[in-house]
N, C-alpha and C positions, 0 to 999 in steps of 0.2 A: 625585458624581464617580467614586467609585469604581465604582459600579453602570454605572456608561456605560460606562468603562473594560474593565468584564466582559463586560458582553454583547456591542462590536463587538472583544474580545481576540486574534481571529482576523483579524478584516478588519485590525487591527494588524500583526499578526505576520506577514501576507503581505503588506503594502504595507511593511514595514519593511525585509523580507527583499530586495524588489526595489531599495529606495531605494539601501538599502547592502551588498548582493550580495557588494563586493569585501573587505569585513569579514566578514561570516557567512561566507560558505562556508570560513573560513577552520580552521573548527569543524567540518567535518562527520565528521570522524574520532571526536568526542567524540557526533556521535547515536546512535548504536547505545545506548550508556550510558543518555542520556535514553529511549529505548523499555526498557530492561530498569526501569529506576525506574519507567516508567509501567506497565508490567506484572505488578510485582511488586503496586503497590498497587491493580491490577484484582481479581490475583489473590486474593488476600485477601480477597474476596467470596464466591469458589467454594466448592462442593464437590465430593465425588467423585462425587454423582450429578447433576450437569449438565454433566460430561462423559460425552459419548456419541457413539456414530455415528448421523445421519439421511441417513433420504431426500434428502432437500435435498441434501445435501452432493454426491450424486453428479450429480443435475442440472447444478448449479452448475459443477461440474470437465467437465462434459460440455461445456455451455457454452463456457470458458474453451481446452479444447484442441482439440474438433474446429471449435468457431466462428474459431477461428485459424488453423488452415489451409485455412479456405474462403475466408474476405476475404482469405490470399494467392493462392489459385487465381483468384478473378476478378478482382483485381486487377493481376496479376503480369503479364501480357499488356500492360497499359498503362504502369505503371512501375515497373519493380522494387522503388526504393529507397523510394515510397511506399507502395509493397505490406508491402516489409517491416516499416516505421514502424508501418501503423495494426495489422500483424497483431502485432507485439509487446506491443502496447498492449493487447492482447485477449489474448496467451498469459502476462502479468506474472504472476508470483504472487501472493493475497494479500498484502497487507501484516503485518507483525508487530505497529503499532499498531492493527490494525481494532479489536482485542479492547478497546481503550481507548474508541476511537469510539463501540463499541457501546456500550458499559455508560453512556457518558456521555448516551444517545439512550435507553436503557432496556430496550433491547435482551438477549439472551441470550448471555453471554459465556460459557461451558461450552462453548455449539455454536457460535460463531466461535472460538472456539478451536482444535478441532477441527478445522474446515474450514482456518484458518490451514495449520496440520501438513500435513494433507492435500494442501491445493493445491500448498505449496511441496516438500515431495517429491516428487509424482508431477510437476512439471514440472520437477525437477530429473533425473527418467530421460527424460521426454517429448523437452522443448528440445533436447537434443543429437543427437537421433534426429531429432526434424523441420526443424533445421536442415541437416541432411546431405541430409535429400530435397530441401530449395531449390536443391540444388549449392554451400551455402556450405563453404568449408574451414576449418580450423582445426588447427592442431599439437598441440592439449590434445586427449589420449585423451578416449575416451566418459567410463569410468571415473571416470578423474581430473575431466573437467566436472561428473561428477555429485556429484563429493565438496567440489570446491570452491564449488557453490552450496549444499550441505545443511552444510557448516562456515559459510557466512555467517549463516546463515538458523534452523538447531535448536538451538543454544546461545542466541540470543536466546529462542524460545522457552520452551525446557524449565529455564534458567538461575533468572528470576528464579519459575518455578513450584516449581520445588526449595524457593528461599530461602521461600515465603510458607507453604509445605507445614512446612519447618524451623519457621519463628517462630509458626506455628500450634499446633507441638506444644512446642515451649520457653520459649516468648514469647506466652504467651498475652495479657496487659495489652496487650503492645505491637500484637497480631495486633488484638485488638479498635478500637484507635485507628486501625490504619492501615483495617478496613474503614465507620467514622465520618467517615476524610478523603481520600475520593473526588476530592473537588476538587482536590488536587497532581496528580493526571494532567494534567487541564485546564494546569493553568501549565506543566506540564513538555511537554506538546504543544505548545504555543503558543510554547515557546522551541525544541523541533523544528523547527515548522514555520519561523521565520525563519531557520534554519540551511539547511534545505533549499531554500527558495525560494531565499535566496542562493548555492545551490552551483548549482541551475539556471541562474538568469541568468547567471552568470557565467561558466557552460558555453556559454549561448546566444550570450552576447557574445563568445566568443573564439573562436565560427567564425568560417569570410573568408565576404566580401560575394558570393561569386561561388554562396554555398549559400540564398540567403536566400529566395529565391523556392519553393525546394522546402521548406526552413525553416515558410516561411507556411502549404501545404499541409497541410503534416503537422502544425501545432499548429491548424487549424480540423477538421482530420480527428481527431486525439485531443480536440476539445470532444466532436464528434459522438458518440465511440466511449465517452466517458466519461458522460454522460449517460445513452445507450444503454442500457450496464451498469448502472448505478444504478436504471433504470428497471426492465430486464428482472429483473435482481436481487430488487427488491422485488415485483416483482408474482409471479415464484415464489415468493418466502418468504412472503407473506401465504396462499400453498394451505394450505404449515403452520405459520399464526399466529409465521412468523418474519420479518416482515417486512423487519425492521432487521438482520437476520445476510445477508438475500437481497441486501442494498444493499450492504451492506459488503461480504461477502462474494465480490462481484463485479465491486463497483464501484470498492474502494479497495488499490491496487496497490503492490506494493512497489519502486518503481522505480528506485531505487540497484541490487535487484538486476538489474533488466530492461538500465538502462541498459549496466550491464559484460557482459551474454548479449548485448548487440546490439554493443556495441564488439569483442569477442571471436569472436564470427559471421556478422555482419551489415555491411553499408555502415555506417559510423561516423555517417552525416548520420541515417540510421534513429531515431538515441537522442533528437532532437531531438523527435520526438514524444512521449516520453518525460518528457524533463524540460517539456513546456508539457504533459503529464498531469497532473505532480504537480502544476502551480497551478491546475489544472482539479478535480481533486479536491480539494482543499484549498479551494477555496470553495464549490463543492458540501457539503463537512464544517461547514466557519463557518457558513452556509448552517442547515443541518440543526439545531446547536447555538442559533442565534441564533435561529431558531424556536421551538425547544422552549423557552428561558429565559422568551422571552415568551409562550407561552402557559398558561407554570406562573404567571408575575408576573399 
């Protein structure tokens, strides 16, 4: 029982998320937390030497910004607010869990780490620059936009790297246990994701009826675009034997922040593609995991 329990943990936690949306999302204030737990005990794997800069990384970010404002140039002629949706979806920063995803797929966590850092800063100068050339407005200075996605987004990061770099040199017994139990990530994503699938739906369900049709659009358009990424992802990380950082790294999106850059910039219906990303991604990820369990069983 238990063992069933594990391997479909995910198919759980997003059918869970959807059932009872109007409970989870009630928690979503408390995920950031759950990602610093699950990154701390990533962390605690690393060293200083599998953090570094690669090639890859800049493909990847090349990808991510100039591929985002092409799908809005040829798209933007036909409709704007779907131009906007699927190009957000493409400009998202990585996520701050990738780094969990990956190590749990077997992946290089040093170099999604890395790229983490990387993407969400440089689209925290980018975004506010390339929403200005769409003609969107906005009252928050450049500045200040740039400061207020690099305060959502590098304290997660650098926070729980600090703490596992700390109990590495203090805490050594305890440093060793926590790089043995790998598997809290896993439970601590897994109660992520039904927080977050719940703050989607919930967000989904409390547009009016008169969006739904563009609604439709833009979450078959974010399967396409997520896919996409995933694909195009890995098959550049396999040039250099990174396969699984090329997937994550490009495929798996931070979308709580993307969501508030497109409520703050963008047509507010845009975000809709958005949150039907994150349960596109998030089986994509179950997906990924529930593969590898069974091909180790």
């Amino acid at each position: 029982m238990f063992h069933f329990i594990k391997s479909y943990m995910l198919l759980i936690a997003i059918v869970l998320g959807m059932i009872f949306h109007s409970f989870f999302s009630l928690f979503i204030n408390y995920a950031p937390f759950l990602i610093v737990g699950m990154l701390f005990v990533s962390y605690c794997k690393l060293t200083f030497a599998d953090i570094r800069f690669e090639r890859l990384h800049l493909y990847l970010l090349a990808i991510q910004l100039m591929g985002s404002l092409l799908v809005y140039v040829l798209l933007a002629w036909w409709n704007p607010v779907a131009a906007q949706g699927i190009m957000i979806c493409l400009l998202a920063p990585t996520a701050t869990a990738a780094a969990v995803i990956t190590g749990m797929l077997g992946g290089n966590v040093g170099s999604i780490t890395v790229f983490t850092l990387l993407s969400n800063v440089s689209i925290a100068f980018f975004a506010p620059f390339c929403f200005s050339l769409m003609g969107t407005h906005s009252d928050i200075p450049f500045m200040t936009s740039c400061w207020i996605i690099m305060r959502k987004v590098v304290p997660v990061l650098l926070i729980p790297a600090f703490a596992a770099f700390v109990v590495e040199r203090y805490l050594p017994r305890f440093h060793n246990e926590m790089k043995k139990r790998q598997g809290i990530s896993f439970y601590l994503w897994s109660l992520a994701i039904t927080i977050v699938i719940g703050k989607t739906f919930a967000y989904i369900f409390a547009q009016p009826a008169s969006s739904y049709h563009i609604m439709i659009l833009l979450s078959l358009a974010s399967l396409a675009i997520c896919l996409l990424q995933f694909f195009i992802g890995r098959k550049i990380g396999n040039v250099y034997n990174e396969t699984i950082t090329g997937g994550q790294g490009l495929g798996q999106k931070n979308t709580t922040l993307a969501i508030w850059m497109a409520h703050t910039y963008l047509n507010p219906v845009a975000s809709v593609g958005l949150g039907a990303y994150a349960v596109w991604q998030n089986i994509v990820n179950s997906y990924q995991l529930w593969k590898k369990q069974h091909s180790e069983n």
